[in-house]
DRENPA-3360 file (N, C-alpha, C; in nm, 2 decimals, always signed):
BEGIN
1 = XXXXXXXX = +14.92/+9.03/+1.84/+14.83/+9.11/+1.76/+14.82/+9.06/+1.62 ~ +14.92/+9.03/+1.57/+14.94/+8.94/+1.43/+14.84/+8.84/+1.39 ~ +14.82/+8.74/+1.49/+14.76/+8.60/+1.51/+14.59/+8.61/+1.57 ~ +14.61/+8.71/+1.63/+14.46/+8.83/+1.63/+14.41/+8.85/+1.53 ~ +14.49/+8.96/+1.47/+14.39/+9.04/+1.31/+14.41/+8.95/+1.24 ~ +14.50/+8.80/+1.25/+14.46/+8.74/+1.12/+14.34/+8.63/+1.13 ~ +14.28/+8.62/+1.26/+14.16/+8.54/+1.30/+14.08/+8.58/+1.30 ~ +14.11/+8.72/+1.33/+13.97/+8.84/+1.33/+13.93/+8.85/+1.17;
9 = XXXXXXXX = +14.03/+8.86/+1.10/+13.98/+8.89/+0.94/+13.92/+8.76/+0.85 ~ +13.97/+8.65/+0.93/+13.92/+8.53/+0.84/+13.73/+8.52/+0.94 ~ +13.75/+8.56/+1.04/+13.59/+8.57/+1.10/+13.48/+8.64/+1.01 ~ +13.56/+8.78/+0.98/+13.43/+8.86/+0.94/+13.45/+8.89/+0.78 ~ +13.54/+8.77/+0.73/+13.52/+8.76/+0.56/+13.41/+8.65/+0.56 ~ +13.41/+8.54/+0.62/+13.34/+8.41/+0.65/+13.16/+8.50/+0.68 ~ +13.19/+8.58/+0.76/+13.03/+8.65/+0.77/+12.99/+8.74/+0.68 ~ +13.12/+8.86/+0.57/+13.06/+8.93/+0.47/+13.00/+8.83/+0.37;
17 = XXXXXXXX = +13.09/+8.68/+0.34/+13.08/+8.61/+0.26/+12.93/+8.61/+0.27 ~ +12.85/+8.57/+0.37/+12.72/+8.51/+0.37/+12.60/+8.66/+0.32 ~ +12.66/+8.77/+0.33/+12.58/+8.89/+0.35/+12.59/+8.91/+0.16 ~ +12.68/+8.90/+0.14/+12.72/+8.88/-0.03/+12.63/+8.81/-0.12 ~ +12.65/+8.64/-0.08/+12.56/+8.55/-0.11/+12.39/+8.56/-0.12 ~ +12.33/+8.66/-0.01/+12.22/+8.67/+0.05/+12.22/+8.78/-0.08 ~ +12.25/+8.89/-0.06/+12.28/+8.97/-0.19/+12.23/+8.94/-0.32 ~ +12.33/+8.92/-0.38/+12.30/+8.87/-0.46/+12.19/+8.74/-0.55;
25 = XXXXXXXX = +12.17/+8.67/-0.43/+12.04/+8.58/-0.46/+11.89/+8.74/-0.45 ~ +11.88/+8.82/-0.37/+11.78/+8.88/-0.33/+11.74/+8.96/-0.47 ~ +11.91/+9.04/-0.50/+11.88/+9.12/-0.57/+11.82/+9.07/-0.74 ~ +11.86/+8.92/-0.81/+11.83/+8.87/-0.92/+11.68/+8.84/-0.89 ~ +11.66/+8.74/-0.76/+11.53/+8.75/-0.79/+11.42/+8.84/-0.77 ~ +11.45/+8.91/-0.72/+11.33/+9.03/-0.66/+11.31/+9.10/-0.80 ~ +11.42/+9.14/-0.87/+11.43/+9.21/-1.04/+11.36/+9.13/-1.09 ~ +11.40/+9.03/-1.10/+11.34/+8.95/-1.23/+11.19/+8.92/-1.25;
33 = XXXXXXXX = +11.15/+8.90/-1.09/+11.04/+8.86/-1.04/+10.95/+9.02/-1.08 ~ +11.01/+9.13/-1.03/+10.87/+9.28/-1.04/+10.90/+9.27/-1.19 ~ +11.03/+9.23/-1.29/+11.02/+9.33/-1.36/+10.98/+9.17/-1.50 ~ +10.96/+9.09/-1.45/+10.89/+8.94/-1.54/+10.96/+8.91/-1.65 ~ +11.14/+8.96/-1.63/+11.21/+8.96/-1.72/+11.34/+8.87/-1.69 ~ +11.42/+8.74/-1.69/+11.53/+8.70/-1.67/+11.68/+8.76/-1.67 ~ +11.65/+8.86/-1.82/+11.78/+8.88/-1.89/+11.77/+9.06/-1.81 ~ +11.68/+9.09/-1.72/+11.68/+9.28/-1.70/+11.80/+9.32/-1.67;
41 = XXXXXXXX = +11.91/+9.26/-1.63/+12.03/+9.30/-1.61/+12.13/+9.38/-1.75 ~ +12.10/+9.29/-1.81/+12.14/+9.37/-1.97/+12.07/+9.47/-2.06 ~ +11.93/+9.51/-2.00/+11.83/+9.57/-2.05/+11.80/+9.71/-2.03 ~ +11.88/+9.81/-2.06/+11.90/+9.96/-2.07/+11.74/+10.06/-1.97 ~ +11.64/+9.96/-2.01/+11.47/+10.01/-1.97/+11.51/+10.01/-1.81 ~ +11.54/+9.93/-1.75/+11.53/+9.90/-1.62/+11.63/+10.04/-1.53 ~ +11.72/+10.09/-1.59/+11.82/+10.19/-1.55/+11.81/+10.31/-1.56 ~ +11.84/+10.40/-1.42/+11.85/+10.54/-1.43/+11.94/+10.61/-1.56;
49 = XXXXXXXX = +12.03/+10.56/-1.50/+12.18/+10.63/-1.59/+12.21/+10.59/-1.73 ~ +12.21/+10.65/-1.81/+12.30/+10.53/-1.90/+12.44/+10.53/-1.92 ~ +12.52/+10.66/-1.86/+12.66/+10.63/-1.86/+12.69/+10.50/-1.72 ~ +12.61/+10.52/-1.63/+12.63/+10.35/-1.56/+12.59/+10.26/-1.57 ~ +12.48/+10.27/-1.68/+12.48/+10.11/-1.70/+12.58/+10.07/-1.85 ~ +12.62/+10.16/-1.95/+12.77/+10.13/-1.99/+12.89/+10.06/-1.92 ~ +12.86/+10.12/-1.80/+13.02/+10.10/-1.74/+12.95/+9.93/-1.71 ~ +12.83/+9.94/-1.66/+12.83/+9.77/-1.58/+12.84/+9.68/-1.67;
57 = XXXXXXXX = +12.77/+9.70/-1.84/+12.74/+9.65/-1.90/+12.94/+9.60/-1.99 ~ +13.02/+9.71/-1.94/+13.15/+9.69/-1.98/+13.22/+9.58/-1.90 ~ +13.20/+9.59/-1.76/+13.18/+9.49/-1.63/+13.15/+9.34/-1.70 ~ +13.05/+9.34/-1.68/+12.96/+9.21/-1.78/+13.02/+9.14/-1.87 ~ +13.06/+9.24/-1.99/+13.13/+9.15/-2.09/+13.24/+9.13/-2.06 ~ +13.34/+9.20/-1.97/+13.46/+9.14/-1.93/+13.50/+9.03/-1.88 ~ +13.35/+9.02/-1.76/+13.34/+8.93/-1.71/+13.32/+8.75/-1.81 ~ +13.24/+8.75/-1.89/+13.17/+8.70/-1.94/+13.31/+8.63/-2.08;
65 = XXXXXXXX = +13.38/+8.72/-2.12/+13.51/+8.68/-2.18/+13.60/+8.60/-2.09 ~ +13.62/+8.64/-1.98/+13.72/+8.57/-1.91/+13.67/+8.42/-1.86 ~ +13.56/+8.44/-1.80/+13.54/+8.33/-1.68/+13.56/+8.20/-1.75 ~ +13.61/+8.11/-1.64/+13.59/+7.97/-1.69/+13.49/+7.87/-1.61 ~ +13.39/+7.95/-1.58/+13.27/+7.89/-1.50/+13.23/+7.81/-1.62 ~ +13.18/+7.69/-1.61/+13.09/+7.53/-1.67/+12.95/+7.58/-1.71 ~ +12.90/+7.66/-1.59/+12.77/+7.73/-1.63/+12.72/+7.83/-1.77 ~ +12.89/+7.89/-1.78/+12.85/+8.00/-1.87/+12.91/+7.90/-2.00;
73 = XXXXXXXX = +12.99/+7.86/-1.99/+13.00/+7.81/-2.11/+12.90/+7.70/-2.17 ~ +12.83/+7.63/-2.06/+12.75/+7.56/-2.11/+12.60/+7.65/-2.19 ~ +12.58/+7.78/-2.14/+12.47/+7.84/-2.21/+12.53/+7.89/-2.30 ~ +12.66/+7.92/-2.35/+12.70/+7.98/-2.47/+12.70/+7.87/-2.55 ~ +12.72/+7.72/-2.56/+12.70/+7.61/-2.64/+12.55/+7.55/-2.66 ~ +12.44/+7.60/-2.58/+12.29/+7.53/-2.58/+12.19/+7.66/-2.63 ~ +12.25/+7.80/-2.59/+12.11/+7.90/-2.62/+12.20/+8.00/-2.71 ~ +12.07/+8.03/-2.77/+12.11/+8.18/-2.86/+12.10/+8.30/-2.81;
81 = XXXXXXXX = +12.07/+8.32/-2.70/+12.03/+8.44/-2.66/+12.15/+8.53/-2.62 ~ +12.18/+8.69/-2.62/+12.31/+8.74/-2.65/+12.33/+8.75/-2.50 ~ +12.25/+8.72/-2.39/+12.36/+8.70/-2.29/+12.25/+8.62/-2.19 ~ +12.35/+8.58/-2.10/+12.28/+8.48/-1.97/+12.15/+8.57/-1.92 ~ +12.11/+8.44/-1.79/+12.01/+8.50/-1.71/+12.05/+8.62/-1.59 ~ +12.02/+8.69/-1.57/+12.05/+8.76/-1.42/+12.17/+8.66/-1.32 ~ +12.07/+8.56/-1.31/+12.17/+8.50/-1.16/+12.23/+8.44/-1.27 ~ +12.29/+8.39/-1.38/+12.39/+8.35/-1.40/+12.54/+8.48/-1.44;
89 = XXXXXXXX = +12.46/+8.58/-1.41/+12.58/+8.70/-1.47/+12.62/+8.74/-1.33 ~ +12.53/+8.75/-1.24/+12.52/+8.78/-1.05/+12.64/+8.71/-0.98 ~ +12.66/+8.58/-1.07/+12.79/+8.46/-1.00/+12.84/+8.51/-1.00 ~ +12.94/+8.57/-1.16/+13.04/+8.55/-1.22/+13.10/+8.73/-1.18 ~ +13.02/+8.82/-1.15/+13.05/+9.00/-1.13/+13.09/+8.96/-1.01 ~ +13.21/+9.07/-1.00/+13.25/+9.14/-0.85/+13.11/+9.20/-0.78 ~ +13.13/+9.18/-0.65/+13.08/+9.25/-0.57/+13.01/+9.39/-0.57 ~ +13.14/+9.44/-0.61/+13.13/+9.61/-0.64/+13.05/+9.63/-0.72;
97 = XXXXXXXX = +13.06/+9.54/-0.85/+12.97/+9.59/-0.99/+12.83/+9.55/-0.99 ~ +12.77/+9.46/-0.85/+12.66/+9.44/-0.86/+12.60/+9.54/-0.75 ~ +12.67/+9.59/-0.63/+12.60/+9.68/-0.56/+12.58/+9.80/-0.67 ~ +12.66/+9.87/-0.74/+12.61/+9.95/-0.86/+12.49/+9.95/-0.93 ~ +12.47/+9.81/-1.00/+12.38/+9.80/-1.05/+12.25/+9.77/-0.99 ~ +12.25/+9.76/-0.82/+12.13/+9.82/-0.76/+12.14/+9.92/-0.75 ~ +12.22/+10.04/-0.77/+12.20/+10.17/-0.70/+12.17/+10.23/-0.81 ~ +12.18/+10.16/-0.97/+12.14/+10.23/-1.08/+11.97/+10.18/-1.13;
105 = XXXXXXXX = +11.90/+10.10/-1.02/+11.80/+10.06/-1.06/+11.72/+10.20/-1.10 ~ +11.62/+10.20/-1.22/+11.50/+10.31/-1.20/+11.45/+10.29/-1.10 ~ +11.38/+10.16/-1.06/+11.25/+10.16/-1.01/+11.30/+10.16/-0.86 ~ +11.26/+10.28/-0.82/+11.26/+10.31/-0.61/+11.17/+10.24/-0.53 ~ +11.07/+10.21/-0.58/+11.00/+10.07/-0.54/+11.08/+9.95/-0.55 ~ +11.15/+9.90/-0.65/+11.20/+9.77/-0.60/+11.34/+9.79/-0.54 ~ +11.38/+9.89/-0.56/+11.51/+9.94/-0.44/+11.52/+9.92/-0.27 ~ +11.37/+9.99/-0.28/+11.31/+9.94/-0.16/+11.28/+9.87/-0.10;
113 = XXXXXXXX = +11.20/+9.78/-0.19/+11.17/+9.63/-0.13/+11.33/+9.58/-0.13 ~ +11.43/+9.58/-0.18/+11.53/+9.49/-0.17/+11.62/+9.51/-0.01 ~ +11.59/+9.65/-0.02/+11.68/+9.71/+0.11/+11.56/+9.69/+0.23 ~ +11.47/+9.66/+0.24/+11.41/+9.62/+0.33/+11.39/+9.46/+0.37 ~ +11.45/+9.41/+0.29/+11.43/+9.29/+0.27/+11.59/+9.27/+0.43 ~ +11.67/+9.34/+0.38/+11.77/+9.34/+0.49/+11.72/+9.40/+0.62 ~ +11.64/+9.50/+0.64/+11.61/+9.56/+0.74/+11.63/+9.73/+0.72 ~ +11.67/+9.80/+0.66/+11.68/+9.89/+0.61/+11.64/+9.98/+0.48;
121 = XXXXXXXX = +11.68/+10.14/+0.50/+11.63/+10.18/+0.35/+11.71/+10.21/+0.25 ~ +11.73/+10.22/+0.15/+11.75/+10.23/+0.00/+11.93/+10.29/+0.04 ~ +11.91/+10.43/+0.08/+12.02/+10.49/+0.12/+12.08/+10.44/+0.21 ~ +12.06/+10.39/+0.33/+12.17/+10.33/+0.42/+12.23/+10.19/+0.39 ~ +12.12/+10.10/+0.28/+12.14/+10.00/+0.27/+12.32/+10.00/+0.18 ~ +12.29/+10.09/+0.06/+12.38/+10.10/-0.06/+12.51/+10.15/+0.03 ~ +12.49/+10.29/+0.13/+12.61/+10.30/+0.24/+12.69/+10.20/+0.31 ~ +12.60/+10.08/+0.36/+12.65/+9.97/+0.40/+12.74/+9.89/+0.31;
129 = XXXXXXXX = +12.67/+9.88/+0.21/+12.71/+9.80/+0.09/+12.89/+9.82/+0.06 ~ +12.85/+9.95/+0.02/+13.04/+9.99/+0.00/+13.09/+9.98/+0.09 ~ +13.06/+10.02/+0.19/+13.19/+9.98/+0.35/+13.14/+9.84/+0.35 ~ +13.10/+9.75/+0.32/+13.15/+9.62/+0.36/+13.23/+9.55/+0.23 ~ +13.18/+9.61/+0.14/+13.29/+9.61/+0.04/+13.46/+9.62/+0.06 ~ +13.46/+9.72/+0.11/+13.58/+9.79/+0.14/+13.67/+9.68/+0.25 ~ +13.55/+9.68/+0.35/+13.61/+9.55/+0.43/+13.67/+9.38/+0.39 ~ +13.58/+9.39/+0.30/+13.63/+9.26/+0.25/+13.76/+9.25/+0.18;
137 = XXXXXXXX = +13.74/+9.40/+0.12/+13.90/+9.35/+0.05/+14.00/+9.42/+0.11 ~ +14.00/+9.44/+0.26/+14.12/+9.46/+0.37/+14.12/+9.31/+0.40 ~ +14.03/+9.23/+0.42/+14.05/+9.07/+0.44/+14.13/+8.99/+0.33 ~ +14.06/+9.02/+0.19/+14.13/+8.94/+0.08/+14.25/+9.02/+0.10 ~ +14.30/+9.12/+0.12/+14.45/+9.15/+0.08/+14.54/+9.18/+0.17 ~ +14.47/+9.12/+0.33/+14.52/+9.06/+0.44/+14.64/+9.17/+0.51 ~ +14.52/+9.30/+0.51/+14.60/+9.40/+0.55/+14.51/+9.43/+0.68 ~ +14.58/+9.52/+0.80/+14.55/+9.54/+0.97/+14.46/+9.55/+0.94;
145 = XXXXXXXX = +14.35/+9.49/+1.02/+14.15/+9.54/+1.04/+14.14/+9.56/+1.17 ~ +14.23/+9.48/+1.28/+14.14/+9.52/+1.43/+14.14/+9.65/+1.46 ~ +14.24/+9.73/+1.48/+14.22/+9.89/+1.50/+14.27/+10.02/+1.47 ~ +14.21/+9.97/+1.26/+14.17/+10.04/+1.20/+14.12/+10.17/+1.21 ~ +14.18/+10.27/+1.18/+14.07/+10.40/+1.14/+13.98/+10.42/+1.02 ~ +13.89/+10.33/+0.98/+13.81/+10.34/+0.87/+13.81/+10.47/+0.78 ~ +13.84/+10.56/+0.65/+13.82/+10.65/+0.59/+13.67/+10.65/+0.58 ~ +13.57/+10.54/+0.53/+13.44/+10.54/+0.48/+13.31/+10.55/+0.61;
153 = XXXXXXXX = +13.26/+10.67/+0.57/+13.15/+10.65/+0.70/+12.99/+10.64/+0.62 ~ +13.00/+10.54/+0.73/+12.81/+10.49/+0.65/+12.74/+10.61/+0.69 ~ +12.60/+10.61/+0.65/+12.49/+10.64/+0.67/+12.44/+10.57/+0.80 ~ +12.38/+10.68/+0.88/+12.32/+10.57/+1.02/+12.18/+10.59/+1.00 ~ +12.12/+10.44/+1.01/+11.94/+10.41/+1.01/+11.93/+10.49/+1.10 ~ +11.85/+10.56/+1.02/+11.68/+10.65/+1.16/+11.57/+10.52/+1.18 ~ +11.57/+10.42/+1.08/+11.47/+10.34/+1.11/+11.52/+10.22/+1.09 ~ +11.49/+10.13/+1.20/+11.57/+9.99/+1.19/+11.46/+9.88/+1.21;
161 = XXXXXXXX = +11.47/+9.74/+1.13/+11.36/+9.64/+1.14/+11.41/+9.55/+1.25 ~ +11.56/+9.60/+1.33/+11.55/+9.55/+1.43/+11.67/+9.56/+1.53 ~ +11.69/+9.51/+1.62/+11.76/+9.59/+1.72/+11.92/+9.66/+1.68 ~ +11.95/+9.78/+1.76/+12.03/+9.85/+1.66/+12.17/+9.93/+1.79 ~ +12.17/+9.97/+1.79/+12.32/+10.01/+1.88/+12.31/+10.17/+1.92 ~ +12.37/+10.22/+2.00/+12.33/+10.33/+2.08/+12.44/+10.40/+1.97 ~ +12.42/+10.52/+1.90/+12.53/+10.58/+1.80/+12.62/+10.70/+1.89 ~ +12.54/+10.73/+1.99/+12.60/+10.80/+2.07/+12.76/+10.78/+2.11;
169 = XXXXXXXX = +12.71/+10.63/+2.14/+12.85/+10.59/+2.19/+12.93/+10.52/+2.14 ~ +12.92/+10.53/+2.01/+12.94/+10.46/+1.87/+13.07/+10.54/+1.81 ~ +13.18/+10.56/+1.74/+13.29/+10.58/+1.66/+13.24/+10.52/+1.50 ~ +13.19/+10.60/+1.45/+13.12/+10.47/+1.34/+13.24/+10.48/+1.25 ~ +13.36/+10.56/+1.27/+13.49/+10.47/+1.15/+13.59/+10.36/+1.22 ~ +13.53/+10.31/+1.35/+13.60/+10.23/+1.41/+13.54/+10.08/+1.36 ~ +13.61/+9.95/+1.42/+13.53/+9.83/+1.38/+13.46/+9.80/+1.42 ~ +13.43/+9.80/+1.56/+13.32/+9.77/+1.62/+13.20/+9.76/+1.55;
177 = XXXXXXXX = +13.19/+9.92/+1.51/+13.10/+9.98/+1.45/+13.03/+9.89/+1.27 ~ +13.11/+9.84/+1.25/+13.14/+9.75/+1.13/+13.12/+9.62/+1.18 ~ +13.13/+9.60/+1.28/+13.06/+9.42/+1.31/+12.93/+9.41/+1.35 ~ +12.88/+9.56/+1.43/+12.75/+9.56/+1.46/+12.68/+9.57/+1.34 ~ +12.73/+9.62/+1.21/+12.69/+9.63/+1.07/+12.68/+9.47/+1.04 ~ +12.73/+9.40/+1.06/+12.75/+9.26/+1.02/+12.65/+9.21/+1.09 ~ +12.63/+9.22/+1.18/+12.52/+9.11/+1.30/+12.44/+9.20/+1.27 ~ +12.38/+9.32/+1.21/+12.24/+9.34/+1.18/+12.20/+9.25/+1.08;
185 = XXXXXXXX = +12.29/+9.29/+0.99/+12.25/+9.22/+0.84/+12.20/+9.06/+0.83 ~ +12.23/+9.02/+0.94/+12.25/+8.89/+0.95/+12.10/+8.81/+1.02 ~ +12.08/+8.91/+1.10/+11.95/+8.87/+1.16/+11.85/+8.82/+1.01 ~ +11.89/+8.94/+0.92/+11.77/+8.86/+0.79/+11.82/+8.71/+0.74 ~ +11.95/+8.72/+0.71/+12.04/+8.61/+0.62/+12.02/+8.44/+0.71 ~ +12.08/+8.48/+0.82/+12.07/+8.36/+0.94/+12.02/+8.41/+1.07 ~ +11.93/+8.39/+1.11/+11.82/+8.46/+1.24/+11.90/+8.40/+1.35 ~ +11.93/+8.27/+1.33/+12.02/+8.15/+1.44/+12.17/+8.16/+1.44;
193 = XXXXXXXX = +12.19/+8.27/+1.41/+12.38/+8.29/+1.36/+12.43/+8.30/+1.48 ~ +12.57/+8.24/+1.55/+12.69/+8.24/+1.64/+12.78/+8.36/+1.62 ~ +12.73/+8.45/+1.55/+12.84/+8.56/+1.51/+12.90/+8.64/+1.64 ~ +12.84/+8.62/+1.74/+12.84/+8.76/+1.84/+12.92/+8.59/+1.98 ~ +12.93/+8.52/+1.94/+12.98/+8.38/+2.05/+13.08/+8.34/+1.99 ~ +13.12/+8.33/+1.86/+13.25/+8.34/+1.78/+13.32/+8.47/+1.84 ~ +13.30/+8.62/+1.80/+13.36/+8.71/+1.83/+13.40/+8.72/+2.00 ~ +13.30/+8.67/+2.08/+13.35/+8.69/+2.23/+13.46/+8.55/+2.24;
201 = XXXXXXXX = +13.45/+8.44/+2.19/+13.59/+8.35/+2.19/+13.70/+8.38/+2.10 ~ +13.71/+8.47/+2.01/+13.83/+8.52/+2.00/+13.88/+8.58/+2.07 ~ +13.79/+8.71/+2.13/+13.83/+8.80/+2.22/+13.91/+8.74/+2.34 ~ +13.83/+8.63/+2.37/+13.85/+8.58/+2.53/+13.99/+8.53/+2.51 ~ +14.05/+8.44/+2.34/+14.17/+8.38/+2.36/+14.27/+8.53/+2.31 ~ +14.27/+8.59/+2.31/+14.34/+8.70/+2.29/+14.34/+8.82/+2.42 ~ +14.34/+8.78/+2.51/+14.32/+8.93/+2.66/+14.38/+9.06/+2.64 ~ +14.52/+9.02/+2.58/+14.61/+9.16/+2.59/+14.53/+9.23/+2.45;
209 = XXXXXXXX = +14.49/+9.22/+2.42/+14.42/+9.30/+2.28/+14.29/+9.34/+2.33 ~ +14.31/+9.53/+2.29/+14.28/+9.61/+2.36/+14.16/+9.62/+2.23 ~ +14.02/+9.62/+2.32/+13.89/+9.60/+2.17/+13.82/+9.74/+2.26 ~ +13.93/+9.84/+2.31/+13.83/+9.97/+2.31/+13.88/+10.07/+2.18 ~ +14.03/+10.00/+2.19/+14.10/+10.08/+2.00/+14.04/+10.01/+1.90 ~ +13.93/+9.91/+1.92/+13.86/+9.90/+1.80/+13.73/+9.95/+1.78 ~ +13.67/+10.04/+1.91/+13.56/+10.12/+1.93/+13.44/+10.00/+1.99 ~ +13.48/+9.91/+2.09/+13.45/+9.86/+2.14/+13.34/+9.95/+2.26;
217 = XXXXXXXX = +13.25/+9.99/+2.34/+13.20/+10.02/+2.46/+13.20/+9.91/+2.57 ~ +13.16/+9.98/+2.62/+13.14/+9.92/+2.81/+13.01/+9.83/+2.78 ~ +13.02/+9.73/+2.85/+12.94/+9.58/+2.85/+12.86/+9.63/+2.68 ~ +12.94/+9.58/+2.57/+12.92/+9.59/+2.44/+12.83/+9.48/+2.40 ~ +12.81/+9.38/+2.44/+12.72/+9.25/+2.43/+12.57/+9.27/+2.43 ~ +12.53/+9.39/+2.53/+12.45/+9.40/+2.59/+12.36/+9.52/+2.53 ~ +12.41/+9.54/+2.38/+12.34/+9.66/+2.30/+12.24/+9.57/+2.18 ~ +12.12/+9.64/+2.21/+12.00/+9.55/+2.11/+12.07/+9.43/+2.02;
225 = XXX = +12.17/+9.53/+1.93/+12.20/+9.44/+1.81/+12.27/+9.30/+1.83 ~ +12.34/+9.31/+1.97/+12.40/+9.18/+2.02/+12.27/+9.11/+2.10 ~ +12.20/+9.13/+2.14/+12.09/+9.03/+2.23/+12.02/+8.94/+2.16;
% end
């Protein structure tokens, strides 16, 4: 079971990793691009809230003190301007502080286009966002994931850009439920992804590991989101 959850978690950090990456490239340029501005990340106009964009903007500078990225130091020695571009502040933030600073965008038009850009809307998308968050850092801190009782329950699509899983038969705080979240997202990021031929050869070298206490169903392969 040990040698399981620890192959199982290095699998589906290796696939948040790419859903992250996708992320964040989407969310700088899509901004930057509606709003014809590089630096909108630091720019108060763009934001619902202003006690959260304080908190991100506290994020930011923390960030931005510590790092020892080449990139940021090199624009603190060549430009005057009081902070980087989008994708160079997008690197250097946690995860957490950048799904925020989509969910504090004003504009619900470009919320939308970004969460559609994955296959989803605005609200399920940001629901996703935190539970894969959450997952990731059961991976980084290398604590049990295969059969988990998840506390966080997503939002389930009424409208999907593409094939999606029977919820009926679904446990959505189990993991299953959480990898079928992963092979959706993925269809946008890598259309040609092994995610679902990786997971059945783990499975296959592990037999005595029981994947219905992970909210596994009957011939599970065989639901839209795996075909």
């Amino acid at each position: 079971m040990y040698r399981f959850d620890r192959r199982f978690r290095v699998l589906i950090f290796n696939e948040i990793e790419k859903i992250e990456v996708a992320f964040r490239s989407c969310i700088t340029n899509m901004a930057s691009e509606a709003f014809n501005d590089i630096f909108w990340m630091t720019d108060p106009q763009y934001f619902a809230d202003t006690e959260k964009f304080n908190s991100s903007m506290a994020a930011i500078n923390s960030e931005l003190d510590k790092t020892k990225e080449d990139f940021i130091k090199h624009f603190k020695t060549s430009y005057s301007d009081p902070y980087p571009p989008s994708w160079m502040i997008a690197e250097i933030l946690p995860f957490g502080n950048l799904r925020y600073i989509y969910d504090n965008l004003k504009s619900s038009s470009l919320k939308k286009q970004i969460a559609q850009y994955f296959g989803l809307q605005p609200k399920v998308f940001f629901s996703w966002l935190i539970v894969l968050g959450g997952l990731r850092n059961i991976c980084c801190h290398h604590s049990r994931a295969w059969n988990r009782i998840l506390p966080v329950i997503t939002q389930n699509p009424q409208k999907t850009s593409f094939g999606w899983i029977d919820i009926t038969q679904t446990d959505n705080r189990r993991m299953y439920y959480r990898l079928c979240m992963i092979k959706y997202l993925l269809f946008t990021i890598s259309p040609n992804n092994t995610f679902k031929y990786k997971l059945k050869d783990l499975i296959a070298a592990y037999p005595t590991i029981d994947i219905k206490a992970m909210g596994f169903p009957e011939n599970w392969d065989n639901e839209p989101v795996w075909r």
